[in-house]
Every structure is written in C-alpha cells, then in structure tokens.
N, CA, C and O atoms as a GROMACS GRO file, in nm:
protein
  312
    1UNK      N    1   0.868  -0.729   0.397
    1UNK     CA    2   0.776  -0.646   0.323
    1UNK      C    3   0.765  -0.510   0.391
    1UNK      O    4   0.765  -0.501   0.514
    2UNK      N    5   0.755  -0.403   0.308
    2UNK     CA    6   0.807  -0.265   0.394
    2UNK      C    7   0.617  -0.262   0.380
    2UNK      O    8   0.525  -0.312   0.316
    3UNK      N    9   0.653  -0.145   0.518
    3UNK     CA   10   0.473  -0.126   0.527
    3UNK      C   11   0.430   0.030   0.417
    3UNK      O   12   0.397   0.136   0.472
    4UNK      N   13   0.437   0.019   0.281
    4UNK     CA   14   0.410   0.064   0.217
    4UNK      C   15   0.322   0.055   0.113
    4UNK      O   16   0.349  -0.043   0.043
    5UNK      N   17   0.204   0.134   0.066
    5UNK     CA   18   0.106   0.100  -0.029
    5UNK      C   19   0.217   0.151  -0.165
    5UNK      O   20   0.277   0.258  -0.164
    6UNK      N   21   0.225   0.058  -0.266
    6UNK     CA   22   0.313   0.065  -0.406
    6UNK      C   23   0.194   0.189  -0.456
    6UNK      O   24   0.243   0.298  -0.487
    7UNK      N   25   0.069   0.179  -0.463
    7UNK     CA   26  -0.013   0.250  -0.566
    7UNK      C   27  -0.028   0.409  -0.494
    7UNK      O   28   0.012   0.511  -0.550
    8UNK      N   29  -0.098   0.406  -0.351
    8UNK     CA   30  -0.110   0.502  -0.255
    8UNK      C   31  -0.053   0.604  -0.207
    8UNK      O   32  -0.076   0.723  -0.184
    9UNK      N   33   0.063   0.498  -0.193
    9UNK     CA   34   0.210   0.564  -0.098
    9UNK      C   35   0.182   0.580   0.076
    9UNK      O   36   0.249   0.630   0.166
   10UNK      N   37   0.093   0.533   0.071
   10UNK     CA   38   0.043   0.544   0.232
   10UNK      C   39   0.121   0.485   0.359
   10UNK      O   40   0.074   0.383   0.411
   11UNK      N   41   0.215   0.532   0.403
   11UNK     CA   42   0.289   0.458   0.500
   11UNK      C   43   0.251   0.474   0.660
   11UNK      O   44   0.155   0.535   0.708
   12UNK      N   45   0.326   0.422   0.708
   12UNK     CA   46   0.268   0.414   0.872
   12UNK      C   47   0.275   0.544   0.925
   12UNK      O   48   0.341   0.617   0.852
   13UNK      N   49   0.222   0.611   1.046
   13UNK     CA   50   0.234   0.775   1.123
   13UNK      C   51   0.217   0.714   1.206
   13UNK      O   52   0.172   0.600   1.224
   14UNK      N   53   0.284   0.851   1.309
   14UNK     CA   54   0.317   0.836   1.387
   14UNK      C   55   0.296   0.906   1.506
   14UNK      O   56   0.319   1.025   1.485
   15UNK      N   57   0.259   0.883   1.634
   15UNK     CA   58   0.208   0.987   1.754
   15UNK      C   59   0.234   0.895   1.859
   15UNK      O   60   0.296   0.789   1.863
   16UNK      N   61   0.164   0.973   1.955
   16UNK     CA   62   0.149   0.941   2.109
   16UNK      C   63   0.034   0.841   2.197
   16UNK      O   64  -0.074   0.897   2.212
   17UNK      N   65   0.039   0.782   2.222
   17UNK     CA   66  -0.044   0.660   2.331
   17UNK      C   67  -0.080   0.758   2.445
   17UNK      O   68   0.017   0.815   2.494
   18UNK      N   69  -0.194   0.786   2.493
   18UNK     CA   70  -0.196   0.876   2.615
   18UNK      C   71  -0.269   0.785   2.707
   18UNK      O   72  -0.382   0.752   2.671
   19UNK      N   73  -0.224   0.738   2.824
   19UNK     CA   74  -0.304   0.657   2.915
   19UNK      C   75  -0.386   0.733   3.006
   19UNK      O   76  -0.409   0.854   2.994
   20UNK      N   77  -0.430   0.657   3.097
   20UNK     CA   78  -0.522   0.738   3.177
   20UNK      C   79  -0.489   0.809   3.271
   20UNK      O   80  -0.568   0.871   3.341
   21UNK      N   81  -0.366   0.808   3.284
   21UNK     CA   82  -0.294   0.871   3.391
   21UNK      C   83  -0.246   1.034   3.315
   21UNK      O   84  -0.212   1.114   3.402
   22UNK      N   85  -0.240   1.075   3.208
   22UNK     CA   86  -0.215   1.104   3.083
   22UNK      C   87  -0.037   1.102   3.037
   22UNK      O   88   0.017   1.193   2.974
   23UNK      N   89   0.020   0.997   3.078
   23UNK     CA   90   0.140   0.924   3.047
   23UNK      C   91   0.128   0.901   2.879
   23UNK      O   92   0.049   0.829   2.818
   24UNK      N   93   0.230   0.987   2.830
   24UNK     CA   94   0.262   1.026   2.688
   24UNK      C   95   0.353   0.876   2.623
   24UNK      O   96   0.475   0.895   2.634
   25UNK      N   97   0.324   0.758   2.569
   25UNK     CA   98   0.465   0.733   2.544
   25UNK      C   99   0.398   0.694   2.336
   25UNK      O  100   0.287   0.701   2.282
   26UNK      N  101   0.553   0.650   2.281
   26UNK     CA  102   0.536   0.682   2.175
   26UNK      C  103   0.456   0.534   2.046
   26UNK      O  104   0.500   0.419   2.052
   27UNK      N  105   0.366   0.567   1.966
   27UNK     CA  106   0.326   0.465   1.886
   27UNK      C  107   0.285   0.474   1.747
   27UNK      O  108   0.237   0.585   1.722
   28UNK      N  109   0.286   0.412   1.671
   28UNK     CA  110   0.280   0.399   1.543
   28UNK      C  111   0.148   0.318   1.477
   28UNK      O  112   0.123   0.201   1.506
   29UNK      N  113   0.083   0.382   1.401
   29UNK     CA  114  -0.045   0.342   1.320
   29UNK      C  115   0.018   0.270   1.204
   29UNK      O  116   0.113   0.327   1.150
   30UNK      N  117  -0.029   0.131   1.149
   30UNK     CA  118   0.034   0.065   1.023
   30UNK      C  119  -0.097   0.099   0.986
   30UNK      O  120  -0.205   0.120   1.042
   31UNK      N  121  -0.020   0.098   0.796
   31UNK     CA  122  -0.199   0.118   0.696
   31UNK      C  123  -0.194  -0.047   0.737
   31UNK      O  124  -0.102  -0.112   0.787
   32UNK      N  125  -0.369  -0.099   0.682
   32UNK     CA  126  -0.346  -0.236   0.606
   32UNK      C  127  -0.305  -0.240   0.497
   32UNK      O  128  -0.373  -0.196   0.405
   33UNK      N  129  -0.176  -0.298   0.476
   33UNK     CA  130  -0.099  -0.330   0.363
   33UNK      C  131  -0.115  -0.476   0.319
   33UNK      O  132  -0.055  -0.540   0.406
   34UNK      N  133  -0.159  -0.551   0.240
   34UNK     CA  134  -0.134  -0.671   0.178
   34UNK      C  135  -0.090  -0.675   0.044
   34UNK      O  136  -0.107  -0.593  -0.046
   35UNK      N  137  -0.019  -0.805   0.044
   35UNK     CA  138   0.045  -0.852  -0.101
   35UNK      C  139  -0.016  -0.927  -0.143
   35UNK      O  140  -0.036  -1.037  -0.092
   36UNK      N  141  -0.093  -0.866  -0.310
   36UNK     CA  142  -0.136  -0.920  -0.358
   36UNK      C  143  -0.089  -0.929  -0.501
   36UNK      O  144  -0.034  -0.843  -0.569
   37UNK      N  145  -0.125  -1.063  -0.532
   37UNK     CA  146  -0.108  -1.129  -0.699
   37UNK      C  147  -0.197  -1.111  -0.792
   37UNK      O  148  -0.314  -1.142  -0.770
   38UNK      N  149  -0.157  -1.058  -0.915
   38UNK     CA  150  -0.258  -1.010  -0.946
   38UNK      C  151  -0.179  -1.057  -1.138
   38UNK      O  152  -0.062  -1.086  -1.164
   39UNK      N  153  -0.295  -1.048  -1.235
   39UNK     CA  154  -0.280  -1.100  -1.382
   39UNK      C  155  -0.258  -0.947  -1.462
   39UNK      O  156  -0.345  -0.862  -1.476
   40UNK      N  157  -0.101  -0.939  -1.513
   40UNK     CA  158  -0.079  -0.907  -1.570
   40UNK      C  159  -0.055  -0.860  -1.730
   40UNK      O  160   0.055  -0.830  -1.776
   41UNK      N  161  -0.192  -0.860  -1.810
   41UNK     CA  162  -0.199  -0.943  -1.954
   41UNK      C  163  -0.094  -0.886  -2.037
   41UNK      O  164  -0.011  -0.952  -2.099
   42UNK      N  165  -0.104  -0.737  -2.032
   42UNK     CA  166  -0.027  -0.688  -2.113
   42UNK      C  167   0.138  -0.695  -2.129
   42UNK      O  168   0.203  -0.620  -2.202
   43UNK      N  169   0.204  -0.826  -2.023
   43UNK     CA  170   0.324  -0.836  -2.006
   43UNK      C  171   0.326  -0.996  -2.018
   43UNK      O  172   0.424  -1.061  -2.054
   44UNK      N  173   0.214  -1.046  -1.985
   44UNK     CA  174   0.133  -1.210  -1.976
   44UNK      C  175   0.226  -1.284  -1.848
   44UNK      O  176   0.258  -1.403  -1.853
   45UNK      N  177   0.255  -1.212  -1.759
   45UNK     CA  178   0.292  -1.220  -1.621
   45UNK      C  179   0.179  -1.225  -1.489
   45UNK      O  180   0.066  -1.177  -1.489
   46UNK      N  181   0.217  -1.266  -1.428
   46UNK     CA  182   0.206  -1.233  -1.238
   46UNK      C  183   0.269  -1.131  -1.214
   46UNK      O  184   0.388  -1.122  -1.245
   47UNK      N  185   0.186  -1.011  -1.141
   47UNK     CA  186   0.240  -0.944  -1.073
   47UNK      C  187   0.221  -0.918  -0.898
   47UNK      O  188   0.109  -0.913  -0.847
   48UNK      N  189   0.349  -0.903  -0.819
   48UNK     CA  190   0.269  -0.906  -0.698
   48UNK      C  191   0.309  -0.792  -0.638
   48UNK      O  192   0.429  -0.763  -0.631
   49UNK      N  193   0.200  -0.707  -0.584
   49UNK     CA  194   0.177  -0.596  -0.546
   49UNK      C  195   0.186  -0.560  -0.362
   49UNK      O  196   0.156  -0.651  -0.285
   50UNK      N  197   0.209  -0.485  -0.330
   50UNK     CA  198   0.200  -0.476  -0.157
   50UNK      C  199   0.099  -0.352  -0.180
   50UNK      O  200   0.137  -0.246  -0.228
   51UNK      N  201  -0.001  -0.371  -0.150
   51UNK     CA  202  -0.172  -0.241  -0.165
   51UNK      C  203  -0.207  -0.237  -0.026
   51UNK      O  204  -0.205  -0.318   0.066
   52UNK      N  205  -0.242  -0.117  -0.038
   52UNK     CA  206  -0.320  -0.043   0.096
   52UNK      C  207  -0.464  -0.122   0.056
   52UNK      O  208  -0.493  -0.154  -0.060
   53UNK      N  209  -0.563  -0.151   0.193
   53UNK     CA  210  -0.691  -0.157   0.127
   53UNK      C  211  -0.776  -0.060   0.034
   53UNK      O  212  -0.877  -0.107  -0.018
   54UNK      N  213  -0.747   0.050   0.014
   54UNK     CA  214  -0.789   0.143  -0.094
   54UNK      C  215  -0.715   0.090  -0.166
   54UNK      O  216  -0.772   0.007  -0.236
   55UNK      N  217  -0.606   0.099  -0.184
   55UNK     CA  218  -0.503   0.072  -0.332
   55UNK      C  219  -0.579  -0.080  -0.433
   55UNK      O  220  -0.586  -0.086  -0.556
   56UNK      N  221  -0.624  -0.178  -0.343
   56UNK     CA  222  -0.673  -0.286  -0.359
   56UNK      C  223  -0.845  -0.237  -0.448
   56UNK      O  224  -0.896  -0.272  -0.554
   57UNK      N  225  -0.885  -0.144  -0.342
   57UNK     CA  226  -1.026  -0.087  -0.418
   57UNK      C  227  -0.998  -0.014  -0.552
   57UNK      O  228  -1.077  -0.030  -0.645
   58UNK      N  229  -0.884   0.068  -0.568
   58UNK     CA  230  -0.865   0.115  -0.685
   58UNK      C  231  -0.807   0.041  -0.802
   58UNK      O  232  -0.829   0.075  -0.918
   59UNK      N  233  -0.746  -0.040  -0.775
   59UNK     CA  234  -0.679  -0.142  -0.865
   59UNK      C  235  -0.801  -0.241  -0.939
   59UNK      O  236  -0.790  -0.290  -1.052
   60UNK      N  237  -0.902  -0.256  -0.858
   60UNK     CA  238  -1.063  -0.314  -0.933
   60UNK      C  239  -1.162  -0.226  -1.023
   60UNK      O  240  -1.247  -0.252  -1.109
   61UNK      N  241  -1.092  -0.064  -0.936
   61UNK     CA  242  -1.162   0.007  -1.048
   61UNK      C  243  -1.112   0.032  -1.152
   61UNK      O  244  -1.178   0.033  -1.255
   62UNK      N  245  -0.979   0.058  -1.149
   62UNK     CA  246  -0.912   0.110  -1.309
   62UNK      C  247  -0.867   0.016  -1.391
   62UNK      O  248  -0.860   0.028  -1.513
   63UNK      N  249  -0.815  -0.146  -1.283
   63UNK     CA  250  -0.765  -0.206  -1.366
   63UNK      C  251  -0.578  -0.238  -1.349
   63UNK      O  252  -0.504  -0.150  -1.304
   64UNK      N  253  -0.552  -0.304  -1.370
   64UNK     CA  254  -0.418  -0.382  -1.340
   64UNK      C  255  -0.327  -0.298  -1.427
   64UNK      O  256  -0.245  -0.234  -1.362
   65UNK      N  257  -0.321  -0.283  -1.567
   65UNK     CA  258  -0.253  -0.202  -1.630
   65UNK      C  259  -0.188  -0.082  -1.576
   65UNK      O  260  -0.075  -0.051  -1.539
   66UNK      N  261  -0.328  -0.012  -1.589
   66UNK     CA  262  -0.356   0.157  -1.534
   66UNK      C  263  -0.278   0.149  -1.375
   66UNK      O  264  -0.231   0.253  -1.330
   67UNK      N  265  -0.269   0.029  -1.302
   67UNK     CA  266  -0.223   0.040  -1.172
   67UNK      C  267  -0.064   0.001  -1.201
   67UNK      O  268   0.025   0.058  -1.138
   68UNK      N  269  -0.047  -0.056  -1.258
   68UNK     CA  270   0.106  -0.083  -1.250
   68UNK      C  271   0.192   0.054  -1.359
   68UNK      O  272   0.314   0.071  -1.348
   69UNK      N  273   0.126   0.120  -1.434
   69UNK     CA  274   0.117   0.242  -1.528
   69UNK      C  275   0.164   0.333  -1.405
   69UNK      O  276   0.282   0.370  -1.402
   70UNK      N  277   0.088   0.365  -1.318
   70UNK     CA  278   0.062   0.447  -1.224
   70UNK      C  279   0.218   0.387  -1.094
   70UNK      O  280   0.306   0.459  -1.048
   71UNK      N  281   0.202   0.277  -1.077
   71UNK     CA  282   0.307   0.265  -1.010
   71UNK      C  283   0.446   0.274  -1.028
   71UNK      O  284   0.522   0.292  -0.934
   72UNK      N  285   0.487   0.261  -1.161
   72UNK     CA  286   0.634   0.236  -1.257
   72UNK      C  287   0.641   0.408  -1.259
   72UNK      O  288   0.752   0.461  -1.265
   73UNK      N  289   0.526   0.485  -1.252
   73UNK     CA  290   0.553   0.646  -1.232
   73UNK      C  291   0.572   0.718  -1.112
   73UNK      O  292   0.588   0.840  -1.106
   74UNK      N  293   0.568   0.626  -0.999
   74UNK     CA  294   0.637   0.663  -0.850
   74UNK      C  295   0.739   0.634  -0.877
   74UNK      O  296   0.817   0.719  -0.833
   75UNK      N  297   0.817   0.515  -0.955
   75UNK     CA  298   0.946   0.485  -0.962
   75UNK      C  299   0.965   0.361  -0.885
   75UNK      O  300   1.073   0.330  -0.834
   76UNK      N  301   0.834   0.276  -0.876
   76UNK     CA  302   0.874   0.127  -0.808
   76UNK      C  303   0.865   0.060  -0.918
   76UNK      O  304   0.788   0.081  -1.012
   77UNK      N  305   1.000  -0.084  -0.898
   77UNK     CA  306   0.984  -0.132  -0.996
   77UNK      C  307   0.895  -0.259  -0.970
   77UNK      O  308   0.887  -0.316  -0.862
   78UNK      N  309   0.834  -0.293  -1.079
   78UNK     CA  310   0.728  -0.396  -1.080
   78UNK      C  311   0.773  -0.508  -1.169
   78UNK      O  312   0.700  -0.605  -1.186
   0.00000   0.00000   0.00000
C-alpha cells in the first residue's frame, strides 16, 4: 500500500532529525493513511480506499459518490 491519501494527495515529507548534539541525520513524516471499505451504491459495489485521516473526515461529509467523483479526477482508478 503506497503511503498516499487517494482523495488528499497527501504523501509523506521529508527533513532532518536534529539530536542533541545537533547531529543532522535524515527522516521522513508518514500521513496516517488507512484502507478503508466503503458502500458504493451508485455502482452497487465495495469500494476500498487508502484515506488520509482528513480524507476519511471528508468522505463522511460529502459522501462516497462525490469522493470517488473527486478521485477518478486525480486519475486513480477506483
């Protein structure tokens, strides 16, 4: 599963760890990404989604349609 929000686009960044010594070395922030299943009516499918926790908050507000609408227009296929 790539660490990517399908709805968001929010992927991991990237910087520096500075210890106390101020020793630079290099690290990476993941979003929370989960895959979730979700009811598809207008296709009368399962769909399963990889969502940022926002993507997850927005997908309750607009709705499953409007989110997979929105995602098939980044160009992922669902």
């Amino acid at each position: 599963m790539s660490r990517r929000c399908d709805l968001t686009g929010r992927e991991p960044s990237f910087g520096k760890a500075v210890s106390h010594s101020h020793r630079r070395t290099s690290r990476r922030w993941d979003p929370n990404v989960q895959s979730k299943r979700s009811w598809f009516a207008d296709e009368g499918r399962w769909v399963r989604l990889t969502l940022s926790a926002k993507g997850i908050k927005t997908v309750d507000r607009i709705g499953v349609p409007a989110a997979v609408a929105r995602i098939r227009a980044n160009g992922v296929r669902v």
